[in-house]
C-alpha positions in Angstrom: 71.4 0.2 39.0 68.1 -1.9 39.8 66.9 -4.4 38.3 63.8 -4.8 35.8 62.6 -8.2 35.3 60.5 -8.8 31.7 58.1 -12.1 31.2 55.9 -12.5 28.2 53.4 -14.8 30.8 50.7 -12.8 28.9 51.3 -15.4 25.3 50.3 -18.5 28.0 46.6 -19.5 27.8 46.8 -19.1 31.4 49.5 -17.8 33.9 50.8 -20.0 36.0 50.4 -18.8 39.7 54.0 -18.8 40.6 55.0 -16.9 37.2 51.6 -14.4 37.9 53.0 -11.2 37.2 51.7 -7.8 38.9 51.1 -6.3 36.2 48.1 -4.7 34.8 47.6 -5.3 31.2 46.0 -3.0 28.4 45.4 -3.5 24.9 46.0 -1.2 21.7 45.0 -2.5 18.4 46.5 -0.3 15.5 45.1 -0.8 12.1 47.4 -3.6 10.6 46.2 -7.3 10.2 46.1 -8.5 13.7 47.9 -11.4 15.4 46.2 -14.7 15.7 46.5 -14.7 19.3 44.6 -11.2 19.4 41.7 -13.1 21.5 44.7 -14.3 24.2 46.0 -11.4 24.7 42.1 -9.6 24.7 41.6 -12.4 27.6 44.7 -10.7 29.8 43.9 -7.0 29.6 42.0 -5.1 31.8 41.3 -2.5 29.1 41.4 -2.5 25.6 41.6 0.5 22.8 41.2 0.6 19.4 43.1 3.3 17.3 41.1 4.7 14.8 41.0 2.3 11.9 41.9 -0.5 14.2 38.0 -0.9 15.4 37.8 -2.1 11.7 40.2 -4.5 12.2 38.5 -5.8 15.1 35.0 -6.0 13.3 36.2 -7.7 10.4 39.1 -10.0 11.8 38.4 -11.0 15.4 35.2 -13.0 13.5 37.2 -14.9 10.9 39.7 -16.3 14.2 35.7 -18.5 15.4 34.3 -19.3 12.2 31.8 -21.7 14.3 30.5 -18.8 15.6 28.1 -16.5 14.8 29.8 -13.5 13.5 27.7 -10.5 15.4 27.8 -12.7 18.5 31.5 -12.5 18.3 31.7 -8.9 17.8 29.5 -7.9 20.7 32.2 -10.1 23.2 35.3 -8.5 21.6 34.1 -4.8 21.9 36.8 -2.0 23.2 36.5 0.1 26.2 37.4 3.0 23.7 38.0 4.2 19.9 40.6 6.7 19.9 42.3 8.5 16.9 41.1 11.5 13.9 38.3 9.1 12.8 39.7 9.0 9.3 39.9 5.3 9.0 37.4 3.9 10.7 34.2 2.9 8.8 30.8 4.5 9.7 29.1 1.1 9.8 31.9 0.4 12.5 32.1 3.5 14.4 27.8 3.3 15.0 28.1 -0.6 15.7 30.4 0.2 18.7 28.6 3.5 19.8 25.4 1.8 20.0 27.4 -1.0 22.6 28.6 1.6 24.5 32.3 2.1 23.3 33.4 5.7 24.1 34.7 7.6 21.3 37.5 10.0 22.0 38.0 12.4 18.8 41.4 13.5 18.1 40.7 15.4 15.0 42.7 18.6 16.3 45.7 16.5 16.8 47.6 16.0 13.9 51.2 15.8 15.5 50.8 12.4 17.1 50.9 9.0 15.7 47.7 7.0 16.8 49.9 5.0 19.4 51.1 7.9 21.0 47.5 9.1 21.3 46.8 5.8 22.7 49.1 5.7 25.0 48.3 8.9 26.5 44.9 7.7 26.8 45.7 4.7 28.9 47.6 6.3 31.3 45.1 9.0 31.4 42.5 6.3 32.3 44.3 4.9 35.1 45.5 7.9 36.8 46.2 6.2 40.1 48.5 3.2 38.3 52.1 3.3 39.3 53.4 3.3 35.7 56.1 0.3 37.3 52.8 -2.1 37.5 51.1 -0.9 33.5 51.8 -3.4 30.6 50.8 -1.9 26.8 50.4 -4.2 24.7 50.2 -3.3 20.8 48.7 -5.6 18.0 49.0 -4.7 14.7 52.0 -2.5 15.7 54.6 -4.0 12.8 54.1 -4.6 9.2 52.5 -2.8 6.6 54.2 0.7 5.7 57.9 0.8 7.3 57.1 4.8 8.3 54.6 3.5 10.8 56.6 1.1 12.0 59.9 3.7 13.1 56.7 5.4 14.3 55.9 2.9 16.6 59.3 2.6 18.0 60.0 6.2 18.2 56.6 5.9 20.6 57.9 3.2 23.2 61.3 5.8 23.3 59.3 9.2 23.9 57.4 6.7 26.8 60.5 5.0 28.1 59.5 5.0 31.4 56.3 2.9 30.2 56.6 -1.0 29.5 55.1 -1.1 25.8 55.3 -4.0 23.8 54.8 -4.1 20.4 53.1 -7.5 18.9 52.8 -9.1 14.9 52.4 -12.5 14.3 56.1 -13.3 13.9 57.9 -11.0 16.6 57.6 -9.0 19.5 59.8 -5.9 20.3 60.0 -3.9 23.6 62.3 -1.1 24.7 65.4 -2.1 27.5 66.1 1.2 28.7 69.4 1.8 30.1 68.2 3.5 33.1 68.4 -0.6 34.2 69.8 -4.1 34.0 67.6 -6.5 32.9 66.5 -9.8 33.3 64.3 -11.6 30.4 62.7 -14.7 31.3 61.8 -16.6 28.1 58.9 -18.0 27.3 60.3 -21.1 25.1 57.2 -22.7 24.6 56.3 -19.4 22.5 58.8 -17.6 21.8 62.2 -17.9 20.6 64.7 -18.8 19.6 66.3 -16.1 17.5 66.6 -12.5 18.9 68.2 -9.6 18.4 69.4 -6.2 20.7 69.5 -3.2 18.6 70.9 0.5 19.9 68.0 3.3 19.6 68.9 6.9 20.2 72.6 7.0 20.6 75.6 4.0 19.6 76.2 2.0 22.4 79.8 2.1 23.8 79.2 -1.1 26.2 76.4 -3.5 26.1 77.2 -7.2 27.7 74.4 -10.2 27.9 74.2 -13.6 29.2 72.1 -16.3 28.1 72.2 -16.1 24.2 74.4 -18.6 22.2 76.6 -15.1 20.7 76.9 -13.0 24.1 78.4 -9.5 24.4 80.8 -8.4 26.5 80.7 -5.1 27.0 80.4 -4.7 23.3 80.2 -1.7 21.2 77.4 -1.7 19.0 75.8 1.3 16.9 74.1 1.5 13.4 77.2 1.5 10.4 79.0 -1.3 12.6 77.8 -4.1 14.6 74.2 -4.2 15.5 73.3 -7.8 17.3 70.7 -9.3 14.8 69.7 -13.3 14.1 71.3 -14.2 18.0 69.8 -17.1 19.4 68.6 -17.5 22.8 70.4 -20.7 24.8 67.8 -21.0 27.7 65.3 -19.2 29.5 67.0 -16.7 30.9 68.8 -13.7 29.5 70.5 -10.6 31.0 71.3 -7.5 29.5 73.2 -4.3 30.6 73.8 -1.5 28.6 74.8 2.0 28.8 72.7 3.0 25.7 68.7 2.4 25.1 68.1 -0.6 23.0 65.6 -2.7 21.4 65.0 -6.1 22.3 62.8 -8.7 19.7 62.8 -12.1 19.7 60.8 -14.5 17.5 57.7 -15.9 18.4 56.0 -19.3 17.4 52.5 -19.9 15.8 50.2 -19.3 18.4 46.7 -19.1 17.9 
């Protein structure tokens, strides 16, 4: 079974050269209230989407994060490659201030089976055709909190695209999809994230999961929802390894980073 390796370099202000992954990043903004690091992680990716109603998060929250500067100046940097979704949530004033940038606007309107993300997602890989999926990070702000329907939304997303890294991103967490296709190794970043973490099964119970590196590990474990589900652990280093024969979820806590 190979290995896949997992770094969250892209929360640093700047990536150390020797911890430089090969990745490249891209960007969804969902329409939630966006992390305070939104900018940092705007910095890392190569391209950046809005869903929908998230353009209106980035008009009217990306400002408040530089209240020194001029509002408008700010919101002609921070302008996505693309506006994606059914267009019922973005505001008109938003949707024309974009166009006239030069932000291309992909109407979903006949697609009503898809959540946002998923149209999202689609639309990044779209865009970078040639990409091996192996070297394509999606990040998602805005991706938890608010109604808890979107949110299992969101996760049932990173399962339909398991062969995709997606990370989802609030203020407090961040949650990403170990498939079991893999071991894996998760370098921590403990200067922002950590330390408490959890590794929950998705899909199917899992019959044997075992870890290294957090202060309660598993050893080839049984875990599955109606018994034991591996919640408020706590990561000892900044390492951690994790084999599993079913899909799970990995979060982990992060610290105020702005």
């Amino acid at each position: 079974m190979d290995l896949m390796h997992h770094s969250s370099t892209f929360l640093l202000p700047t990536m150390p050269e020797d911890q430089r992954p090969s990745l490249t990043y891209a960007l969804v903004v969902l329409n939630q209230s966006l992390p305070r690091f939104t900018p940092l992680i705007w910095k890392h990716a190569q391209f950046r989407l809005c869903a929908d109603g998230g353009a209106n998060r980035v008009y009217d929250e990306i400002p408040l994060l530089f209240p020194q500067e001029d509002a408008s100046g700010v919101r002609r940097r921070y302008k996505p490659d693309i506006i994606e979704g059914d267009m019922d949530s973005i505001r008109k004033e938003v949707l024309d201030f974009y166009t006239r940038l030069g932000t291309k606007i992909v109407d979903k309107t006949h697609d009503q089976d898809t959540t946002d993300l998923h149209k999202c997602v689609t639309c990044v890989r779209d865009f970078a055709p040639g990409l091996d999926e192996c070297n394509l990070c999606i990040l998602v702000a805005g991706a938890l909190g608010g109604r808890f329907d979107h949110e299992m939304g969101n996760l049932n997303v990173i399962c339909h695209f398991s062969s995709l890294r997606i990370i989802l991103l609030s203020d407090d967490n961040l949650i990403h999809l170990l498939p079991r296709t893999h071991r894996h190794e998760i370098h921590i970043q403990t200067s922002v994230q950590g330390p408490h973490c959890g590794l929950i099964p998705i899909g199917m119970p899992s019959r044997s999961s075992t870890t290294t590196g957090l202060q309660w590990d598993l050893d080839n474990t049984e875990m599955k929802f109606g018994g034991l589900v591996n919640t408020s652990n706590i990561v000892e280093g900044d390492n951690v390894t994790v084999e599993s024969d079913c899909d799970l979820l990995w979060t982990i806590s992060l610290k105020k980073l702005s």
